[in-house]
N, C-alpha and C positions, 0 to 999 in steps of 0.2 A: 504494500500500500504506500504513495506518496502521502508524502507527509509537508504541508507546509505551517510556515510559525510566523506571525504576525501582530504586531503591538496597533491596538488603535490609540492612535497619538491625537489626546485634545490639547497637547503644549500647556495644560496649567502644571501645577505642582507633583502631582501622583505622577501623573505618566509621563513628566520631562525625568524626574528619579528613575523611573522605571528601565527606559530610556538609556539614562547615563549607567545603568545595570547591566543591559545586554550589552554595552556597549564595552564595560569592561571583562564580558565574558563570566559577570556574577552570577548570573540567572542559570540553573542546571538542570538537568531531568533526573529521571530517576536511577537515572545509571553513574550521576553526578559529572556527569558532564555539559561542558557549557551548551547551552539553543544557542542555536544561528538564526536570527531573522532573517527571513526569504526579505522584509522591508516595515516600515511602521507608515501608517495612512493615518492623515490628517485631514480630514471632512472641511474642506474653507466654504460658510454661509455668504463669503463677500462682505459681512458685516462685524467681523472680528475687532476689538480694541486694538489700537496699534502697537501696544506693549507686546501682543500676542505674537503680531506679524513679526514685530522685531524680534519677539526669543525666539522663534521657529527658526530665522533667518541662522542666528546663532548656534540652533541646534545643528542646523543643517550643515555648518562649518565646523563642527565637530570631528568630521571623519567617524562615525558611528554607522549604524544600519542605515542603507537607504530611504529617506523620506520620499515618500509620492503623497502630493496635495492633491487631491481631487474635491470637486465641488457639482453642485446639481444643479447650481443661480447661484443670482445676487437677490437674498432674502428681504433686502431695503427695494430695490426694483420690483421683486414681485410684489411684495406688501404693497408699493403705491399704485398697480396695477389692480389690485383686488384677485389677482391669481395667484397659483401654485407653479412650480417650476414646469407645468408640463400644462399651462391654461387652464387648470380647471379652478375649482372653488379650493381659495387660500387655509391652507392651516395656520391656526391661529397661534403668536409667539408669544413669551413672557413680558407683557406690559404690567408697567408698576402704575400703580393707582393712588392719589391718595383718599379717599372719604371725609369729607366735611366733618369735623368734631372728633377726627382720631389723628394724631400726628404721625403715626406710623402708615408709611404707605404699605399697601398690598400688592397680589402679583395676580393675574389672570389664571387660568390655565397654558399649561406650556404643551403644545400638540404637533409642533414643526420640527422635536428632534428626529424622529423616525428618517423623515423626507428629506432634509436638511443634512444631518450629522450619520445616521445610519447608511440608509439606502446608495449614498455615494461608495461607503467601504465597502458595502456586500458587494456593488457593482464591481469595483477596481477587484475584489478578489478573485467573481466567476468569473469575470472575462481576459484579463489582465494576466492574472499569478495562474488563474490556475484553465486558461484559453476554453473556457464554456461557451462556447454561439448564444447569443439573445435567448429566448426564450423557450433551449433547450433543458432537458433536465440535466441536473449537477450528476457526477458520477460517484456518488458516499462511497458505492464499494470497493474501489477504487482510489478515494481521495481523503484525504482526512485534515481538516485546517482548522490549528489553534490557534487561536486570538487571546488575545493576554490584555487585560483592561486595568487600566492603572485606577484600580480604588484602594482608598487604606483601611485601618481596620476599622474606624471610624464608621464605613459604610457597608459595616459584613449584612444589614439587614437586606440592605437597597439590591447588594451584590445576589442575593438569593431570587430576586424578580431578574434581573438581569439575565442569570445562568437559565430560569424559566422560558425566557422569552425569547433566550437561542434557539433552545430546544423547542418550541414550537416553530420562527419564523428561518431559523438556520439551522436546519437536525444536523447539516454536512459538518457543521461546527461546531468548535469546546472552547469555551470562556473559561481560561484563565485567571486568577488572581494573587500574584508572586507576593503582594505586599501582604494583603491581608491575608495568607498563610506565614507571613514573616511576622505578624499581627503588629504591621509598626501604622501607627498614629498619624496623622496629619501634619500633626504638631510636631513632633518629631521629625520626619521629613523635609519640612521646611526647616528646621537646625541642620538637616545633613547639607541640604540644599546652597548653604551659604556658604558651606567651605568647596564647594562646584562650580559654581555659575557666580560670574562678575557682577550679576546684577540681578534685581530682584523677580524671578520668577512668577508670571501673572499666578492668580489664583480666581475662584469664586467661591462660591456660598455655599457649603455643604446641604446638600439635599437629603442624607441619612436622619436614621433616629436620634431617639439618645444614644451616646455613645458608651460602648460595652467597656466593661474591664475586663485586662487579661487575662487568659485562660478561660476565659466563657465562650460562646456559640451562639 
């Protein structure tokens, strides 16, 4: 069976570490030997923060696993058009709100990762890594590709819909999680992160629960 190994790269914090991991040969299988990324995919919405564009840039000068950006649109073009990247009726992004008489703003529903951040990497793998025709069927029995998704331990709960939701919408695929089997923290992370990178690595806003103490599940 081929076998391919694959980092989805959103350039914040978890998977820029993750990243600097395979790149040192840290990350091993069960034979203890180092994965070789076949490459890491970076999903670009067009509408990324510029601190983002610039760490990418930097990651990319790294000399590390090859990065491929792929993208689906510009998420700001389709938004003012009222469509999605393929014309039809828009998925709706994360708008912060405020509400009269509360000082904390809120957030919509967020329904554009799929389209946006997902559907471009499935794309780049079947066609790209691993040469599948359009709208043939994947060869599982035959093919086997792990994705490694930089969450920490932080987000073991989130991590468990995650792995769900391969296995339904990519059975050909395994989700990966190096960190949160290393059970290292966010927090922690970005302390390794400072003695690596010359400058401060984007981040955002943890989407997990509360977070677990070690040694739990």
């Amino acid at each position: 069976m081929k076998e391919y190994h694959v980092l989805n790269l959103g350039a914040g914090v978890q998977s820029t570490y993750l990243y600097l991991l395979f790149a040192k040969g840290e990350i091993l299988d069960e034979e203890g030997k180092p994965i070789v990324l076949d490459c890491a995919i970076f999903a670009d919405t067009g509408e990324e923060p510029l601190p983002v564009y610039e760490h990418l840039q930097w990651l990319q000068a790294q000399d590390g696993p090859e990065i491929w950006v792929r993208s689906k649109g510009v998420l700001g073009d389709d938004l003012m058009k009222g469509e999605n990247s393929d014309g039809g009726r828009f998925a709706s992004v994360p708008f912060f709100a405020k509400v009269e008489g509360n000082d904390s703003p809120g957030m919509t529903r967020r329904q554009c990762s799929m389209e946006y951040k997902i559907e471009p990497i499935v794309k780049a793998i079947r066609q790209e890594l691993v040469g599948v025709l359009p709208r043939k069927w994947f060869p599982k029995k035959d093919v086997c590709v792990h994705q490694y998704i930089g969450m920490s331990f932080d987000e073991c709960r989130s991590a468990l819909r995650v792995k769900k939701n391969f296995a339904k919408n990519t059975p050909w695929s395994t989700a990966h999680f190096p960190l949160i089997e290393m059970e290292l923290m966010r927090s922690e992370i970005i302390e390794k992160l400072k003695g690596l990178v010359p400058h401060e690595t984007p981040s955002a806003e943890l989407t997990g629960s509360k977070q677990p103490e070690k040694g739990t599940t």
